[in-house]
C-alpha positions as CSV (number, residue, x, y, z in Angstrom):
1,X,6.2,7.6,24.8
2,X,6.8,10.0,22.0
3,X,7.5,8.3,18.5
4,X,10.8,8.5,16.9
5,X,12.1,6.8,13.7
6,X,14.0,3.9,15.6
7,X,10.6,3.2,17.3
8,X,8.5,3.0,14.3
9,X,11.1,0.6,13.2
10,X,10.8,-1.3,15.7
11,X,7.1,-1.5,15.4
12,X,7.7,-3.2,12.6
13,X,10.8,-5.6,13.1
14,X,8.7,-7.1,16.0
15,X,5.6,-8.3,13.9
16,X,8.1,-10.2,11.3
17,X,10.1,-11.5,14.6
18,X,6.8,-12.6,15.3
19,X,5.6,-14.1,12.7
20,X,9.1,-16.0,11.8
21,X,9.3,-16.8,15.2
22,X,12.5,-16.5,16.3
23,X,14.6,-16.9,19.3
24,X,14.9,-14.2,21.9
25,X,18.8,-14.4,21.7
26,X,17.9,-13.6,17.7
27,X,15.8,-11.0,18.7
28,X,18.1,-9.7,20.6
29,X,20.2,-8.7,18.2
30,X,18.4,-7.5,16.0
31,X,16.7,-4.8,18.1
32,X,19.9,-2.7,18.9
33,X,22.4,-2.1,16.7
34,X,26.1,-3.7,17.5
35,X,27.6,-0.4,17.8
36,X,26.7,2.9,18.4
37,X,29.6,5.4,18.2
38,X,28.8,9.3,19.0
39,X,31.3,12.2,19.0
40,X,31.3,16.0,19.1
41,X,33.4,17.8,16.4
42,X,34.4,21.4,17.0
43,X,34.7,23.0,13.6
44,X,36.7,26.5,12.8
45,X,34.6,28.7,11.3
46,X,36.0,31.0,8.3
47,X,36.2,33.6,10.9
48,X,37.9,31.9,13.4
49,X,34.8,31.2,16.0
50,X,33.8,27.5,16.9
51,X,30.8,25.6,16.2
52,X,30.5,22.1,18.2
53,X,28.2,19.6,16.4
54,X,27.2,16.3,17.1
55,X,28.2,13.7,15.1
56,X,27.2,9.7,14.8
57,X,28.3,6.4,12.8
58,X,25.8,3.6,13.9
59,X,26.6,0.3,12.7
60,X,23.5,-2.1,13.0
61,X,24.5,-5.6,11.8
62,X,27.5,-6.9,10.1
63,X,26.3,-10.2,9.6
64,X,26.0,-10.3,5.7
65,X,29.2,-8.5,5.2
66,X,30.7,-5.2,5.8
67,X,28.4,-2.5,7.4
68,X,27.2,0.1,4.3
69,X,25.6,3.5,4.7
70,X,25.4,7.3,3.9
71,X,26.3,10.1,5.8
72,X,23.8,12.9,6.1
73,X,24.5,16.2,7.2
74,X,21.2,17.7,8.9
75,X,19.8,19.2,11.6
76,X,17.8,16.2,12.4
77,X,20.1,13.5,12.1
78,X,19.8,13.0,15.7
79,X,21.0,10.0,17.0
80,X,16.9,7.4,17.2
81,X,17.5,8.7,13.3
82,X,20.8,7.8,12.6
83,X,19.8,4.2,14.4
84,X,16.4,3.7,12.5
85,X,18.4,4.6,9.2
86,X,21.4,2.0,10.2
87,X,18.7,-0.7,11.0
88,X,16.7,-0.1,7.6
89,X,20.2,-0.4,5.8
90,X,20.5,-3.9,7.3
91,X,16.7,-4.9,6.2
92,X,17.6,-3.1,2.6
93,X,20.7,-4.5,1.6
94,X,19.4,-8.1,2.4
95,X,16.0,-7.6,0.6
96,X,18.5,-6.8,-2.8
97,X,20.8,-9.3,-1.8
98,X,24.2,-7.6,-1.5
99,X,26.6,-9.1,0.7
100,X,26.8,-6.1,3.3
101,X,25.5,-5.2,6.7
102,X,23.7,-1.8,7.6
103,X,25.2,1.5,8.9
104,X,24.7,4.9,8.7
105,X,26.1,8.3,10.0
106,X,24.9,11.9,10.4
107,X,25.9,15.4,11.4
108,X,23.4,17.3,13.1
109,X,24.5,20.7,11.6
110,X,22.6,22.7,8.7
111,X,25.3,22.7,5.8
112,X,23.5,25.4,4.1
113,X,24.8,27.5,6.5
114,X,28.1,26.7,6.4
115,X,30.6,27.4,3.5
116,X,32.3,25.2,0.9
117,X,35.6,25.7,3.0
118,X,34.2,25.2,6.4
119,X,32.1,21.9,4.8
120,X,35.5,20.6,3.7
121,X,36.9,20.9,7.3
122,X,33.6,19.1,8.7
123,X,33.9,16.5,6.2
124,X,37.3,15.5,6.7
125,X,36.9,15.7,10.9
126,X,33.7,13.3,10.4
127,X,36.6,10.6,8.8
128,X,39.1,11.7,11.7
129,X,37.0,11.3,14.6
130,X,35.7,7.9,13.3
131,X,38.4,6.3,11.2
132,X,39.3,3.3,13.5
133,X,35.7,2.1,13.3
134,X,35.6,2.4,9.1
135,X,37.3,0.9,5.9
136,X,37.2,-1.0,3.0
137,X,36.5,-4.1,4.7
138,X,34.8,-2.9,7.8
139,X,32.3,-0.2,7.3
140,X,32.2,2.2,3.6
141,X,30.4,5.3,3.8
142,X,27.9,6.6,1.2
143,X,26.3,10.2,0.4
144,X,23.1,10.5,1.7
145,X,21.2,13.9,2.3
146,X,23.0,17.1,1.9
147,X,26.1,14.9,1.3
148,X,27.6,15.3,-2.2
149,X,30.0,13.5,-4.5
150,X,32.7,16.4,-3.8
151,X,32.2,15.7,0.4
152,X,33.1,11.9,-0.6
153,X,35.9,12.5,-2.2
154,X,37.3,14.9,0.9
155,X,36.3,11.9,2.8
156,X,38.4,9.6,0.6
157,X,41.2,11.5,0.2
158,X,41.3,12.4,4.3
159,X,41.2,8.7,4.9
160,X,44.0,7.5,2.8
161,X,46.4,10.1,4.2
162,X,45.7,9.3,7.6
163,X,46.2,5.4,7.0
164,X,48.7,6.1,4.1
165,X,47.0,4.0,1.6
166,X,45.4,3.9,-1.8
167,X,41.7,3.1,-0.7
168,X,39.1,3.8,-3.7
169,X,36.8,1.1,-1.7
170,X,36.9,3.4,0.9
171,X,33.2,5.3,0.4
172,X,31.5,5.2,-2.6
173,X,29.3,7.9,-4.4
174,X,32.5,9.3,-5.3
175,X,33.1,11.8,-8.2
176,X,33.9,9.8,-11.7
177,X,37.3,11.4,-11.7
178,X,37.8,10.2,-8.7
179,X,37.3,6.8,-8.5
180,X,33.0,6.8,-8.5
181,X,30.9,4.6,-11.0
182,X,29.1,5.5,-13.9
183,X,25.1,5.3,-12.9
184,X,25.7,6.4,-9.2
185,X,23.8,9.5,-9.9
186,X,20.4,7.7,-11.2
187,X,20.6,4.4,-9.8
188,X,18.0,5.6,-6.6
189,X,15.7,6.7,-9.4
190,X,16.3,4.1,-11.8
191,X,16.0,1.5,-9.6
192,X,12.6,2.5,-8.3
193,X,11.7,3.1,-12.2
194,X,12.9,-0.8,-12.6
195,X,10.2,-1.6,-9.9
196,X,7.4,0.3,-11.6
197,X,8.1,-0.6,-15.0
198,X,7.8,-4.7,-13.8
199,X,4.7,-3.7,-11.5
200,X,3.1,-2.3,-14.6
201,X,3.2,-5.1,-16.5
202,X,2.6,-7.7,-14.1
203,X,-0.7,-5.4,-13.3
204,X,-1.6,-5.1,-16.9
205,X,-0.6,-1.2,-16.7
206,X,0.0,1.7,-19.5
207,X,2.0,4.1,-18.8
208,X,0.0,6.8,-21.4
209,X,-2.9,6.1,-18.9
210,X,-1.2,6.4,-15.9
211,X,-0.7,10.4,-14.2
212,X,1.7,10.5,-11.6
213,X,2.6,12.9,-8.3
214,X,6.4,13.1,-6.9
215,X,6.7,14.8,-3.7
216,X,10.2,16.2,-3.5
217,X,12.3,17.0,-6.4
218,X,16.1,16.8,-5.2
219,X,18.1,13.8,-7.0
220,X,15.7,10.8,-6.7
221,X,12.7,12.8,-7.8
222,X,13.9,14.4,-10.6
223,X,15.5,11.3,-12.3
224,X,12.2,9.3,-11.5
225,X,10.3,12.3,-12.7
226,X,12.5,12.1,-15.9
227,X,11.8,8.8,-16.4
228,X,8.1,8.5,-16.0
229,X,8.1,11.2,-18.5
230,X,9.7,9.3,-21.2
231,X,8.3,6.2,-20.6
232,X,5.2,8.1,-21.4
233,X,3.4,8.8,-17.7
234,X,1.5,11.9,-17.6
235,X,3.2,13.8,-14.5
236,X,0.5,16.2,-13.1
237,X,2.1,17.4,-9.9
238,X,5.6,18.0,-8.7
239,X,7.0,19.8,-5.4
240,X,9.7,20.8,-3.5
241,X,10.6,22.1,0.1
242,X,9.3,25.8,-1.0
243,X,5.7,23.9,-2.4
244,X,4.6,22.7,-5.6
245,X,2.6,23.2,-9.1
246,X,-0.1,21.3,-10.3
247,X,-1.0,20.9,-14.2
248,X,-3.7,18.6,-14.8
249,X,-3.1,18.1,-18.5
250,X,0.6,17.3,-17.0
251,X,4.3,18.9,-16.9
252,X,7.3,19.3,-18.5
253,X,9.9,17.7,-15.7
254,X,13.0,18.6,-18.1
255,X,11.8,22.3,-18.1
256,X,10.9,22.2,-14.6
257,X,14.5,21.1,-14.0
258,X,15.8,23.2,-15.8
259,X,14.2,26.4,-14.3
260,X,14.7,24.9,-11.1
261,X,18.1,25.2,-11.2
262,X,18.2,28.5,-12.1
263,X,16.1,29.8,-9.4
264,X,16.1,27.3,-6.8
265,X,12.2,26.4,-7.0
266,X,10.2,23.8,-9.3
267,X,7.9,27.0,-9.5
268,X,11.0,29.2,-10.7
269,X,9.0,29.2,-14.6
270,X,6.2,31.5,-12.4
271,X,7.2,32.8,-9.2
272,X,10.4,35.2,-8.2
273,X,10.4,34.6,-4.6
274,X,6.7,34.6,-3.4
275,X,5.5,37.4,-6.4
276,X,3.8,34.8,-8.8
277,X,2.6,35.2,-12.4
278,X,-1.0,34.5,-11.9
279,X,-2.3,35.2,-15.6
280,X,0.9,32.9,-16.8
281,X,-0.1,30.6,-14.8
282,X,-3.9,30.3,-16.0
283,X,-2.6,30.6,-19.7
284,X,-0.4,27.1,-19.0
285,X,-3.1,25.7,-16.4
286,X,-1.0,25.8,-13.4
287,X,-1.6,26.0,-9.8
288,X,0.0,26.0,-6.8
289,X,-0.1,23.6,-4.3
290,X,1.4,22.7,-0.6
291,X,3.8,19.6,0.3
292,X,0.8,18.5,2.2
293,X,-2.0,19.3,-0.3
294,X,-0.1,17.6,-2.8
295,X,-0.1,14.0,-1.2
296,X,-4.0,13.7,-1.0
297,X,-4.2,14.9,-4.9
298,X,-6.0,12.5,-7.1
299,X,-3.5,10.0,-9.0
300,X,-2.3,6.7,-10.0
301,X,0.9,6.4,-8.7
302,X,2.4,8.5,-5.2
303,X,6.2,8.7,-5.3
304,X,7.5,10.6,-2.1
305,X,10.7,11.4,-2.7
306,X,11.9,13.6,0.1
307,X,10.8,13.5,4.2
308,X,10.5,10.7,6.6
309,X,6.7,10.0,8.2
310,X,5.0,12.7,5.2
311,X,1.9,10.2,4.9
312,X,0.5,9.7,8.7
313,X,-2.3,8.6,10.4
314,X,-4.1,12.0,10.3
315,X,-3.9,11.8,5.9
316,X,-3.6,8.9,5.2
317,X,-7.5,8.3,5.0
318,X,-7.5,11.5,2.2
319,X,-4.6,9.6,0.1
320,X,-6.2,9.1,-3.6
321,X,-3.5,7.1,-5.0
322,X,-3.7,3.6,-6.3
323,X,-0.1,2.6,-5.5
324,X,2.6,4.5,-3.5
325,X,6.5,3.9,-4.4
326,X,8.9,5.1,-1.6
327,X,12.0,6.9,-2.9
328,X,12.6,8.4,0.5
329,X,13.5,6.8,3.6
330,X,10.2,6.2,6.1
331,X,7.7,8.7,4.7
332,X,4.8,6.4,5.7
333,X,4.5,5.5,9.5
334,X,3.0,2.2,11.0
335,X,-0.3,4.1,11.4
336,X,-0.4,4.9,8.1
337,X,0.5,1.4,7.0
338,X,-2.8,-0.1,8.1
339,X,-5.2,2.7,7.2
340,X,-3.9,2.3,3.2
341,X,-3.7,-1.4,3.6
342,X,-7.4,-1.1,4.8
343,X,-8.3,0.8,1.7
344,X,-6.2,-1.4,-0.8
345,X,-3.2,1.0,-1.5
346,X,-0.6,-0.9,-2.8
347,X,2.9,1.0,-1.3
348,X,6.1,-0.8,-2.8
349,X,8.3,0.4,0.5
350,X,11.5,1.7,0.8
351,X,13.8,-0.7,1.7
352,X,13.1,-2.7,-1.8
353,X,11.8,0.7,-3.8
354,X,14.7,3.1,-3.1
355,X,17.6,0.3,-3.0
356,X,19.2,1.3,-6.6
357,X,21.2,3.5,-4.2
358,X,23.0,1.3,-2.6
359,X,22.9,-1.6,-5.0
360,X,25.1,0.3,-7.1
361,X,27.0,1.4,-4.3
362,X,27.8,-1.9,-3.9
363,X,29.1,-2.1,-7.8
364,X,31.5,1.0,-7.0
365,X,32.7,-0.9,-4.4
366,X,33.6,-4.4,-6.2
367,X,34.6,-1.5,-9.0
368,X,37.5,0.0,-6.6
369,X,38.5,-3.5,-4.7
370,X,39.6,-5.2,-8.6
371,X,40.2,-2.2,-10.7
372,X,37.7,-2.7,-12.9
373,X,35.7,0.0,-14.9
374,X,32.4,-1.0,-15.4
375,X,30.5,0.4,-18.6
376,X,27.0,2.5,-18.6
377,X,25.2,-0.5,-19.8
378,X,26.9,-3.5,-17.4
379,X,25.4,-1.2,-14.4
380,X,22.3,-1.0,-15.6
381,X,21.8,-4.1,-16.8
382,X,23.1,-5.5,-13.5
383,X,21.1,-3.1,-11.3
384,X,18.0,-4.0,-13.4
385,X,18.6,-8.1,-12.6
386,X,19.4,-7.0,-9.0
387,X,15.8,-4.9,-8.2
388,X,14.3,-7.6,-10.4
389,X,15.2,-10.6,-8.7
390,X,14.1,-8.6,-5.0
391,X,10.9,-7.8,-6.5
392,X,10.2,-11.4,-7.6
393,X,11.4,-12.7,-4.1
394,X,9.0,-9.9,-1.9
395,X,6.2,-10.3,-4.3
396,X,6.6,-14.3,-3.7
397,X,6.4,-13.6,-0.1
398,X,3.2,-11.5,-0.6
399,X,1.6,-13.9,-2.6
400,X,2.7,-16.8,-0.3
401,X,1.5,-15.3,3.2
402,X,-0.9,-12.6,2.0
403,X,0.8,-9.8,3.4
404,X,1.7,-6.5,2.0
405,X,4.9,-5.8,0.3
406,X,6.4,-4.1,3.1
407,X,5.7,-6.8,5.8
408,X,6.9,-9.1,2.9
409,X,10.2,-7.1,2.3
410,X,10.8,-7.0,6.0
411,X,9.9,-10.9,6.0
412,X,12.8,-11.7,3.4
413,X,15.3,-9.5,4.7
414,X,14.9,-10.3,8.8
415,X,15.0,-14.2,7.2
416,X,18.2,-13.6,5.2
417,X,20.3,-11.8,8.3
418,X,18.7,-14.1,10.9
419,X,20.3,-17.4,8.3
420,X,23.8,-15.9,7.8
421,X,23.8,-14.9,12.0
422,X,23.0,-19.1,11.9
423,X,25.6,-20.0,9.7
424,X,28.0,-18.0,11.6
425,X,27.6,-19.3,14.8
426,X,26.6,-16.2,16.4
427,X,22.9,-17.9,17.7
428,X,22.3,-21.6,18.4
């Protein structure tokens, strides 16, 4: 049987079931998600032609609170992705501690083809054709990839004219001007960074000694990157889906920003398309490199920031990292897993490393229930004491049964959903 997201999650859900022995009616739930709703929209192109897409909103587990996740619009958000995604959302948002559940949604369409017109129709048919199954109490949508504060806002705006309402706590990852909170933009990044920063110290760390590789350079990876940078981490490598650059005495991630929003590449500073200047490049030290070269580069700390199942069981013997902090969603599969634990890799996983997403999607939310503006420094501060707290709770489960931080996070969060499924009656 071929492996797909939603298996290698449950690969890994049955080893905690196991080892917190539960009951097979707890089991039971927690392998399938409660519902699974799947619809075709036909969108009107600009010329008038049709394009049918398929379209999903999985919600996994409600049994913490209302189900919470993004939307992604991408050609491989098939349906065992959407359901793998859903299921992590439940595992994440009890590792942090928010009271929600785990959803998520997906358009299996490639956005970059489409214009900003036809992208607004999409977006506001995605909220039409599943509407009765979300809301502000029930299930609020979140960006995720190639979903944009601007697409929220459609979303928000399509919502509260279908049910007539005023409904900021609709979705979250909303433009500012529009009901969004400050620090949605970083908090991915920053939240990860909060990680680091506490595994640093508690490892006896300095981050002038430390040189540091980030595989995708979208959002996430280029706030970490900006981070690292100023905390004083020496960043030698940095890629993105058209390949990377390499610097061993380390780069600039502000001017590689910057350049790589001008041209569309992190090696736009070099290269016009695929014509490169070689002698610049020599001058400044700087080499190319693939997405693949780049993870089995020699470093201190690994951030992939970008693809599901990029560190596998045919690299993940040549991975020269000493820890690996996951920014994306599943770039290390169960394989994988047990060939770094093998070679004492520490990987701080995604549902704990990348949850400064949705932890201050949370505070948007609580932000457009009462009404409240929250300022810069109350969301940080408040994000920090969140990702602390889960890092202090996984890293007591490590300690405690010896496992590694991802068995631990799944440990925490399975125990947390399995107690509130308890308290409500739903298993003896």
């Amino acid at each position: 049987m071929p492996s797909t997201p939603f298996s290698r999650f449950i690969v890994l859900l049955e080893r905690t079931m196991e080892q917190l022995e539960l009951s097979a009616q707890e089991r039971a739930l927690l392998r399938e998600p409660q519902f699974v709703h799947r619809q075709s929209i036909d969108l009107v192109r600009d010329d008038g032609s049709h394009l049918v897409v398929p379209a999903y909103r999985v919600q996994h587990s409600d049994a913490r609170g209302p189900y919470k996740g993004g939307i992604r619009f991408h050609p491989a958000a098939d349906l065992e992705e959407v359901k793998a995604l859903a299921a992590l959302m439940s595992i994440k948002t009890a590792v942090v501690g928010i009271p929600f559940g785990g959803a998520k949604g997906g358009v299996q369409c490639n956005p970059k083809e489409l214009s900003s017109a036809e992208l607004q129709r999409l977006s506001r048919a995605y909220v039409r054709t599943f509407a009765e199954h979300l809301g502000p109490e029930r299930d609020i949508p979140a960006p995720d990839v190639n979903s944009t504060p601007a697409i929220m806002a459609w979303m928000r705006d399509e919502y509260e004219k279908m049910t007539n309402s005023f409904a900021p706590a609709f979705i979250t990852g909303k433009p500012m001007s529009y009901g969004g909170s400050l620090g949605r933009d970083t908090a991915t990044a920053r939240g990860g960074f909060f990680l680091l920063q506490e595994l640093m110290q508690s490892e006896g760390m300095q981050a002038r000694h430390l040189r540091v590789i980030l595989q995708g350079f979208g959002n996430a990876g280029a706030n970490m990157a900006h981070f690292l940078h100023h905390a004083g981490c020496t960043i030698v490598a940095i890629s993105d889906s058209q390949g990377g650059i390499v610097a061993e005495e380390g780069l600039d991630p502000v001017r590689i920003r910057q350049y790589k929003n001008q041209t569309g590449s992190v090696k736009g500073e070099y290269c016009e398309g695929s014509v490169c200047d070689i002698e610049r490049m020599k001058l400044d030290h700087v080499r190319h490199v693939t997405n693949e070269e780049l993870l089995e580069l020699p470093c201190d700390i690994l951030i992939p920031a970008a693809l599901d199942t990029v560190i596998s069981e045919r690299n993940a013997a040549k991975i020269q990292a000493r820890y690996i902090v996951e920014l994306a969603n599943g770039p290390t599969t169960p394989e994988a897993d047990a060939i770094l634990q093998d070679r004492g890799i520490t990987v701080l996983p995604d549902v704990l490393a990348n949850a400064g997403g949705v932890t201050v999607s949370y505070f948007e939310w609580v932000q457009g229930r009462s009404g409240e503006r929250w300022t810069a420094e109350r969301v940080d501060a408040e994000l920090k004491r969140t990702m602390l707290d889960a890092f202090s709770a996984v890293r007591a489960e490590v300690r405690q049964n010896g496992v590694t931080y991802r068995e631990a996070a799944f440990i925490l969060g399975v125990r947390r959903i399995v107690e509130s499924m308890r308290a409500r009656g739903w298993v003896g």
